[in-house]
N, C-alpha and C positions, 0 to 999 in steps of 0.2 A: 730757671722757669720763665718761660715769655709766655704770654697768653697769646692766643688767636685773635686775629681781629674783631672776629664777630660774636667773641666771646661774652656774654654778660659783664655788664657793671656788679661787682660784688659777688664775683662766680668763684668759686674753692675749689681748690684740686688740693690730692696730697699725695706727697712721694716718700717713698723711701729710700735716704742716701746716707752710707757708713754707721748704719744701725741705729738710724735715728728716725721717726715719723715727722716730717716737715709738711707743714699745712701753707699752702700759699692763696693769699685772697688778692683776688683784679680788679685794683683802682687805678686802671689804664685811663680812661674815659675820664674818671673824677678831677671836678674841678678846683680840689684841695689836695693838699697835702697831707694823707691818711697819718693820723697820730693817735696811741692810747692812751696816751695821758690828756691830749687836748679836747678831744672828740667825746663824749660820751655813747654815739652812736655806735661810734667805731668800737670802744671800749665793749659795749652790748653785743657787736657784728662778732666779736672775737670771741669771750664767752660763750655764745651760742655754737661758736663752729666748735670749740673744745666741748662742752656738753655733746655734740655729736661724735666728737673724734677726741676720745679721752688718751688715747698715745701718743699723741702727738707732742713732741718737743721742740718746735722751734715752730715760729710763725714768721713769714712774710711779704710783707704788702710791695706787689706788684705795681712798681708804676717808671715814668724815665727814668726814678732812683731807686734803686729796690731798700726796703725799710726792715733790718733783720730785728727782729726778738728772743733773745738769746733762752736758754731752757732755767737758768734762774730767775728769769721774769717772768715767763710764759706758766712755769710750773706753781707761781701766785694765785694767778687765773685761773689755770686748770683746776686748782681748790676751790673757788669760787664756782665753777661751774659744776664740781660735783655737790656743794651746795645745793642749788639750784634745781639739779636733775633729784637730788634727792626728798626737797620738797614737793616738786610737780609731779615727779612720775614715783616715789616709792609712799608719802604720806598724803599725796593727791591733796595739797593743797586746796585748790582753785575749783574740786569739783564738786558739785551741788550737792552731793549725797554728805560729804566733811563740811560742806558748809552748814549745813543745817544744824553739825551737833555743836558750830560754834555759835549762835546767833543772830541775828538779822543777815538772811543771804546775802542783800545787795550793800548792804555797807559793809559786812565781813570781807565780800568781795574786794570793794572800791580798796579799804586799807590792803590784803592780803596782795590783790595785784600792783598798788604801789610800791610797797615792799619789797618785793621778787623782782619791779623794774628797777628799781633803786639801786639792789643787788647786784643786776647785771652793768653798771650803769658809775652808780658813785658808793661802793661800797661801803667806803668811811662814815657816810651822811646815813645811808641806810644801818649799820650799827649803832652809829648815836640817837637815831630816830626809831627804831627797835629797842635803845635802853629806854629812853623816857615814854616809850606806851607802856613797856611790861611795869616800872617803875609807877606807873599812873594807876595801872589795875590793881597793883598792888595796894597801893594806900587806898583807895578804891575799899578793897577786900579788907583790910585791916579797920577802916574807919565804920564796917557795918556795910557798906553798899552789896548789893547784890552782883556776882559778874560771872561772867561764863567761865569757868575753870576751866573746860577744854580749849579754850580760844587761849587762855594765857599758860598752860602746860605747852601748845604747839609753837607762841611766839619764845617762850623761854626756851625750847629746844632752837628755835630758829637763831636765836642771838647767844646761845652756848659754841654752837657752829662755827657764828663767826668769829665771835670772842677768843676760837682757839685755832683758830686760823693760822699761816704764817704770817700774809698780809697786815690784820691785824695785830698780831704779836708782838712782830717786828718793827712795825711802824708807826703805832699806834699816838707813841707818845710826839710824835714829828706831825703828825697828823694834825693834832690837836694844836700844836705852833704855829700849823700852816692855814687852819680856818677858816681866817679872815682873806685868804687869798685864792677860794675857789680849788681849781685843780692842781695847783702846785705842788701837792704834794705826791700826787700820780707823777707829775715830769721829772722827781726827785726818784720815783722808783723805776720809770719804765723810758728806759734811754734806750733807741734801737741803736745798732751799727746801720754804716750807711753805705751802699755799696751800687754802684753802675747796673742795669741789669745787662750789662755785656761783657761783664768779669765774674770770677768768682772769687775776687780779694775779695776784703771787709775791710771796710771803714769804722777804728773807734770813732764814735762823735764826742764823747768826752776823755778829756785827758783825767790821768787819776790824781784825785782832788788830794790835795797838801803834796803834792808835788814839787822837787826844788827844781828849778830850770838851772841845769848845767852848763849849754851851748845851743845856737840856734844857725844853724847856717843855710845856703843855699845850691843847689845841683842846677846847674844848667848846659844844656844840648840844644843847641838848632835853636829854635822860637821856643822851646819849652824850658818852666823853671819849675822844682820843686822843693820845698820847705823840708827842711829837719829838723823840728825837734829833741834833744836830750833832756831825761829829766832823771831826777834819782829821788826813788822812791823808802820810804822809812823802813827798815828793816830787810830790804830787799840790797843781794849782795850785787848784784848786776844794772846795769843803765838802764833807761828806759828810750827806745828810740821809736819815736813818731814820724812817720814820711807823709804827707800829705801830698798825692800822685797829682798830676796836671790835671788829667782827664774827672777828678771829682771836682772841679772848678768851673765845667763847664755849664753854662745856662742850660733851663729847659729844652728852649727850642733848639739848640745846637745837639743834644741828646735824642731828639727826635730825629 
């Protein structure tokens, strides 16, 4: 997928290729290098396109290097977004008629809509910021205070969701390792392959971790050279062979 020239910044198309729903977003124009783990916007841009387009199994950011999202990354998200579509559009969060039976409109709101951005956004912070309100109303409830039970039956559904997430599940306890270090723990789960958008190889970008490195050599033709890697992996009865091709060496502007 190449986009148009004149195609929007952050424009989505989706195709169908070997029975698979592939969602492609255009950061031709952008002046970064589209990331899900770095970006929280981007994180949010993707979310929303999966809440719109729930078949979809691979995602790819369109740009001089195409950024693939393999379907056990993407299919994290994809949870997260029906989240998401299931608080806004089936228990209508956010709309004034549920807000009334949860308490003050405009703060019910201000928290509820933080929460649902946080969601699309930094999931893990949104979950541990979802324990300690419902945690709050609670003792709250217990110690005599007065508080809105409908407000804390819908945020105890909202954080049961996440709670039983894969994202969550899976990760939860790395999460909490990683804290003090912002988004790290997203770049820990969401690694694209990295691929030309003028081929249809893929590029792994990580080699697989506890790897022994067996032999490294090099191919060379004409002006061009490329890297081999061998590695042998634990319990795997075959090598592992990494080629890293000339042409993904090549600078931006040369891509252009």
């Amino acid at each position: 997928m190449v986009f148009k020239e004149k195609v929007p910044l952050y424009a989505i198309e989706v195709e169908r290729r070997q029975g698979e729903e592939i969602l492609y977003i255009n950061f031709m124009t952008a002046s970064f290098i589209p990331s899900i783990a770095d970006d929280p916007s981007t994180m949010n841009r993707v979310v929303d396109a999966l809440a719109e387009n729930p078949e979809v199994a691979r995602v790819v950011f369109v740009q001089q290097k195409n950024y693939n999202y393999p379907f056990e990354q993407i299919s994290l998200l994809a949870e997260i977004a029906r989240i998401y579509n299931f608080l806004t559009k089936q228990e209508m969060a956010l709309s004034m008629d549920k807000l009334r039976m949860y308490g003050d409109v405009s703060q019910i709101y201000s928290e509820m809509s933080d929460f649902i951005a946080l969601l699309k956004q930094d999931p893990f912070y949104c979950y541990n910021k979802l324990r300690r309100k419902v945690n709050s109303l609670k003792a709250q409830q217990e110690s005599g205070q007065e508080i809105n039970i409908n407000y804390l039956r819908l945020l105890e559904r909202f954080y049961s969701l996440l709670d039983h997430s894969k994202l969550i599940k899976q990760h939860l306890d790395k999460a909490d390792e990683q804290a003090a270090n912002g988004r790290e723990i997203y770049r820990m789960i969401f690694r694209p392959d990295i691929l030309p958008n003028f081929t249809f190889t893929r590029l792994v970008a990580q080699l697989p971790e506890g790897a022994q490195l067996v032999n490294q050599y090099e191919i060379k033709s004409d002006f061009e050279t490329a890297t081999v890697t061998i590695l042998k992996i634990e319990n795997e009865a075959k090598y592992f062979y990494h080629l890293m091709p000339p042409e993904y060496t090549l600078n931006e502007e040369h891509h252009m």
